[in-house]
C-alpha positions in Angstrom: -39.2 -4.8 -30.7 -36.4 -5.7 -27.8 -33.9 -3.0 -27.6 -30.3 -4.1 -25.9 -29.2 -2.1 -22.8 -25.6 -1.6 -23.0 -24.2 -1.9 -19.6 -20.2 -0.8 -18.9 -19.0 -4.0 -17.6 -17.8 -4.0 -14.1 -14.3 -2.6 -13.3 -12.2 -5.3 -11.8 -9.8 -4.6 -9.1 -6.3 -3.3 -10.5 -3.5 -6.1 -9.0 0.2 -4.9 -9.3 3.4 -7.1 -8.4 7.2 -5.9 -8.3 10.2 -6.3 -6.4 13.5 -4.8 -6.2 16.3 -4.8 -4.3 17.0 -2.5 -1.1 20.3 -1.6 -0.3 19.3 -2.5 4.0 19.4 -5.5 5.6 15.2 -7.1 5.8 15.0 -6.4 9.2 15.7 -3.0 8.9 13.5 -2.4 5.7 10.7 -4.5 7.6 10.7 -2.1 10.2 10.7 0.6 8.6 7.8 -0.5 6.4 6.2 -1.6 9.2 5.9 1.6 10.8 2.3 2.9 9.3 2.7 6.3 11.2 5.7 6.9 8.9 3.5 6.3 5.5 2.5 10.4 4.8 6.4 10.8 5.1 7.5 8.6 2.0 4.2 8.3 0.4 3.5 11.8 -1.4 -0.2 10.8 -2.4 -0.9 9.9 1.3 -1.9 12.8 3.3 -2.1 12.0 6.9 -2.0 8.3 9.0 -3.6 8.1 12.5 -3.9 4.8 14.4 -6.9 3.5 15.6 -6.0 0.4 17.3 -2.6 -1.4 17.9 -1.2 -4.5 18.0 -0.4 -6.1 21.8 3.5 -5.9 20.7 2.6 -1.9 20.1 2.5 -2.0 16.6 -0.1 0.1 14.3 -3.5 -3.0 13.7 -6.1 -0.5 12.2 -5.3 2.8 10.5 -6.9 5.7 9.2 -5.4 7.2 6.1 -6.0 10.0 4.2 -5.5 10.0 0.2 -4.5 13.6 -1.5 -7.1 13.7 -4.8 -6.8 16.6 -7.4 -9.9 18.2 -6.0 -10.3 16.9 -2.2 -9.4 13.7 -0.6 -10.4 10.2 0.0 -10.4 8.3 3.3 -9.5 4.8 4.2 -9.0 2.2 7.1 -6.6 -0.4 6.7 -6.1 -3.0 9.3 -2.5 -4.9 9.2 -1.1 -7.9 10.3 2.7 -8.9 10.5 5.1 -11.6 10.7 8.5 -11.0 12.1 9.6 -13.8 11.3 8.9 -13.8 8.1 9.6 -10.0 7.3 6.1 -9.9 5.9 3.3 -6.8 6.3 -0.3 -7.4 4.9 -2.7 -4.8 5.3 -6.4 -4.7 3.9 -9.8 -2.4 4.1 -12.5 -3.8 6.2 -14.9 -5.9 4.3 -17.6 -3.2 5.1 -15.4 -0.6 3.0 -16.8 0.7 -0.5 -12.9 0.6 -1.6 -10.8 -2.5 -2.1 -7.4 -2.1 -1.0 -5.4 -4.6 0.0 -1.6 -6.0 -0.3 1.7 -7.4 1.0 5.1 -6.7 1.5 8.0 -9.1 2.2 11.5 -8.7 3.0 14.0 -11.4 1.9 17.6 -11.0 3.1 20.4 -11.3 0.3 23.3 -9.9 2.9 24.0 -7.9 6.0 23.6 -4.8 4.0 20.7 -5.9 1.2 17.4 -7.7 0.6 14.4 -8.3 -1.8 11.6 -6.3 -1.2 8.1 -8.1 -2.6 5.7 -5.8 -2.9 1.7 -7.1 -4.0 -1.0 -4.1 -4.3 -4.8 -4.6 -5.1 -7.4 -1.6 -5.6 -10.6 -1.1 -6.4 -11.2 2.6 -5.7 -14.3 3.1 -7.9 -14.8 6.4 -7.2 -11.1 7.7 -7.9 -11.0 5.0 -11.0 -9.8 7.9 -13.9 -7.1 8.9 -11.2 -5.8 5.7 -10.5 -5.4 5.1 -14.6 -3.9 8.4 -14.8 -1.9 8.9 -11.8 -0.2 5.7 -11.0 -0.5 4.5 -14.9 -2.2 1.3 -14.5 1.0 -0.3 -11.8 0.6 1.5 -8.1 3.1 -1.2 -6.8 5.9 0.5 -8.6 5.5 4.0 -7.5 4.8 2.9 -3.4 8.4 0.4 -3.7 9.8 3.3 -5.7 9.0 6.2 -3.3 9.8 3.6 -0.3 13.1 2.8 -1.9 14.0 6.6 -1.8 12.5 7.2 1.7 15.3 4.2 2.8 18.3 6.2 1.1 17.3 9.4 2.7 17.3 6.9 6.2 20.2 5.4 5.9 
């Protein structure tokens, strides 16, 4: 007799897209976005942000964040790389990390006073997987533009 094992299949990383529309010119949202130090102020799930390494130009490369979780906290590095002239920030875990998180943001200018934000997200956070369903409702992208979006009208 050959019994069947029933293994869960594997959890595939949870990819989110949006965009919206900032009421700041690119540059300005570009830097402000770009400034990873800044991420524990607009970001409520992220508890702290300490740099490890910067860029030549001064700007955060490798970061060390801290993620709030009901009962303790979660710790990440993300290493970043940008394009000024582009308006673009992509950021991703080392490929040693046991979490996948990794993403994009661009700044398109529409005016003086307004541009597109894209915003690309991709986690696997296997450990904090029941959170991430719960929490951020199956689409992180929309609550990190959302909560960045707000964090620019307190600015500005």
């Amino acid at each position: 007799m050959v019994t069947a094992l029933a293994f869960a299949p594997p959890v595939s990383p949870l990819a989110s897209e949006v965009s919206t529309t900032l009421t700041v010119g690119a540059g300005v949202a570009f830097e402000v976005f770009a400034d990873a130090m800044e991420v524990p102020r607009w970001l409520p799930i992220v508890q702290t942000a300490r740099v490890v390494r910067r860029t030549p130009e001064g700007r955060p490369e490798r970061v060390a964040f801290t993620r709030k979780l009901e009962r303790g906290s979660l710790g990440y590095t993300l290493e970043y790389k940008y394009d000024p002239s582009t308006l673009g920030v992509q950021w991703s875990t080392p490929a040693s990390s046991n979490v996948v998180l990794q993403g994009e943001a661009r700044f398109i200018p529409l005016s003086s006073r307004a541009c597109m934000m894209l915003y690309r997200l991709v986690l696997d956070l296997p450990i904090v997987d029941d959170l991430i369903n719960s929490e951020l409702d199956k689409h992180p992208a929309s609550l990190v533009v959302s909560e960045f979006r707000e964090h620019l009208r307190r600015l500005c």
